[in-house]
C-alpha positions in Angstrom: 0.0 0.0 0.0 1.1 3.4 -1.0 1.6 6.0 2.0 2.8 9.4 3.0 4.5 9.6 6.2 4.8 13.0 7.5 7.3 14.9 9.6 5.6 17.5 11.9 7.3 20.0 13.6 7.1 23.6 14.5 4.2 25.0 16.9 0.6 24.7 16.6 -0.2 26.4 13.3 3.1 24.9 11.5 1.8 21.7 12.6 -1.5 21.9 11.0 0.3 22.9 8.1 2.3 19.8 7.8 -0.6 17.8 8.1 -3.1 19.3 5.7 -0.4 19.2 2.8 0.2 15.7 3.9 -3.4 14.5 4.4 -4.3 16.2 1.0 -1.3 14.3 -0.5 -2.4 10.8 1.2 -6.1 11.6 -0.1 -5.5 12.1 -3.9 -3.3 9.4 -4.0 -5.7 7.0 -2.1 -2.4 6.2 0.1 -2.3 5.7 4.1 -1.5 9.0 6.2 1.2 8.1 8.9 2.7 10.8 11.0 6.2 11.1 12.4 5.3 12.8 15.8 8.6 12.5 17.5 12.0 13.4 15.0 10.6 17.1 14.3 10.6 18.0 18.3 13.7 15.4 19.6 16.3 18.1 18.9 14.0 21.3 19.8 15.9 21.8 23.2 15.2 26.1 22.5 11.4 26.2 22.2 10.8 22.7 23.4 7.8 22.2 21.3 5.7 19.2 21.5 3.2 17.7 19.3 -0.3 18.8 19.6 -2.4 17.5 16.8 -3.6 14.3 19.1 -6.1 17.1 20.2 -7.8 17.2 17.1 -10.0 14.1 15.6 -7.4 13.2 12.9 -8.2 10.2 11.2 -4.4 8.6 10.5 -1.9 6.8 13.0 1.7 7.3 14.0 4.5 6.0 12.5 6.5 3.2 13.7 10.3 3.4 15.1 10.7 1.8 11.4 9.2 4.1 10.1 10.7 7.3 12.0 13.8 5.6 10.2 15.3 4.4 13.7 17.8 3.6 15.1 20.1 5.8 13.4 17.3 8.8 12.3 19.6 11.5 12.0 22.0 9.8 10.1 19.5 7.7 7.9 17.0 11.0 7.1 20.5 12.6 5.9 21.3 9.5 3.6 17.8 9.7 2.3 17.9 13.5 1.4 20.8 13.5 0.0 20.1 10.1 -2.3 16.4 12.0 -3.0 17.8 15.2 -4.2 19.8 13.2 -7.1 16.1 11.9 -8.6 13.7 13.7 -10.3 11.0 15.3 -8.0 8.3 13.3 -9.3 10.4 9.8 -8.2 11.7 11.2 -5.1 10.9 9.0 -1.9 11.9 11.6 0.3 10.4 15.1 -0.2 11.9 18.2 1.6 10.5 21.7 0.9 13.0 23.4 -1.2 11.4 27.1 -0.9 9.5 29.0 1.2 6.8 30.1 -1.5 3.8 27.7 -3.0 5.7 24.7 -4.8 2.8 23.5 -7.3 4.6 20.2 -8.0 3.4 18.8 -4.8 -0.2 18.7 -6.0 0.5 17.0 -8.9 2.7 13.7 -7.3 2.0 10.4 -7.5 3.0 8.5 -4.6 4.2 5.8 -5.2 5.5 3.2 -2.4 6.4 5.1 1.0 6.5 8.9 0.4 8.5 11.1 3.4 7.4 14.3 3.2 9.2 17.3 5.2 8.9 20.8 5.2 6.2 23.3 6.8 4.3 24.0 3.6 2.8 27.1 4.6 0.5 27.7 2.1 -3.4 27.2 1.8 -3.0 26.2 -2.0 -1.3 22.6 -0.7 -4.9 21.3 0.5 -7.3 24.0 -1.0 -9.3 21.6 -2.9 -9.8 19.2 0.3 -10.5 22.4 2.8 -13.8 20.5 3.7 -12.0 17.4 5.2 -9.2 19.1 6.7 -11.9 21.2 8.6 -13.6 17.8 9.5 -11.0 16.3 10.5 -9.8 19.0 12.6 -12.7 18.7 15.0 -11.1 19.6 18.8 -11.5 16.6 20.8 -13.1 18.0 24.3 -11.1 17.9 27.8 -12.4 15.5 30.3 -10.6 16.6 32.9 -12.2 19.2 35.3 -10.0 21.6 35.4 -10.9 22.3 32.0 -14.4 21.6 31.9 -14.3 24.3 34.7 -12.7 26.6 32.3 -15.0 26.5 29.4 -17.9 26.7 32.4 -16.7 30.3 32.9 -15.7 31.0 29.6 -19.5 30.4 28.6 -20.5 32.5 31.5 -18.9 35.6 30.3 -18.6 38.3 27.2 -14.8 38.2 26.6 -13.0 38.6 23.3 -9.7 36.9 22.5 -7.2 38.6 20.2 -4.1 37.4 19.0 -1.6 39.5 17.0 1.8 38.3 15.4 3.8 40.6 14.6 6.7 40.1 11.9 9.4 42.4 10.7 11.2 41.2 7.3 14.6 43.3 6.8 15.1 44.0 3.5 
């Protein structure tokens, strides 16, 4: 069976980004979603991000020690990107984002076997056409604790507005 095995990394939104250019990937191509939810965060010793997306209903599983190419990951991910950089894009078994900006080739691969696919892919255009599922499958799955069900208690008992602002300077 074909399938795309994704490396997510990064905070919140970068993760959702890895995973809605991978699930849309894994859909078109009728191939199995796996997601690598340990290599992207082993090394992040500054921000110490952790994965988050088991919050959300996502319908895939995670991928095996085999499959997070250990033992060995570092060394084996840098054989495979290297080897995968000498092929064509369209044969490549391991995908890293080259650029920052939309890479259209990505919508039109064929996977073909196993598929890694790295990179943040921060661009709505990577799962557009599937917007519908990604917002389906990104259904939050509710607390049960009660701390937080104590929480959304007084959030629902009160007139607040939440605003969040990013700001981001870009030196020219």
């Amino acid at each position: 069976m074909n399938k795309v095995i994704t490396r997510i990394k990064g905070g919140l939104g970068n993760q959702l980004f890895c995973y809605a250019a991978a699930r849309r990937l894994a859909l078109v191509n009728d191939a199995e979603l796996v997601i690598d939810d340990v290599t992207g965060f082993s090394r992040d010793r500054q921000y110490r991000r952790q994965f988050v997306l088991d919050r959300f209903q996502i319908p895939t599983r995670k991928a095996t020690p085999a499959e997070r190419m250990e033992p060995f990951e570092r060394h084996r991910r840098g054989l495979m990107k290297w080897l995968s950089r000498r092929q064509p894009f369209e044969e490549r078994r391991y995908l890293e984002e080259e650029r920052l900006d939309f890479d259209e080739r990505l919508l039109a691969l064929k996977v073909n076997g196993s598929l890694h696919l790295d990179g943040y892919w921060q661009s709505e255009n990577y799962f557009k056409d599937v917007e519908q599922t990604i917002r389906e499958d990104l259904q939050i799955i509710p607390p049960k604790d009660l701390m937080n069900q104590n929480m959304a208690e007084e959030i629902r008992n009160m007139r607040a507005v939440a605003l969040h602002v990013r700001w981001w300077l870009h030196a020219r």
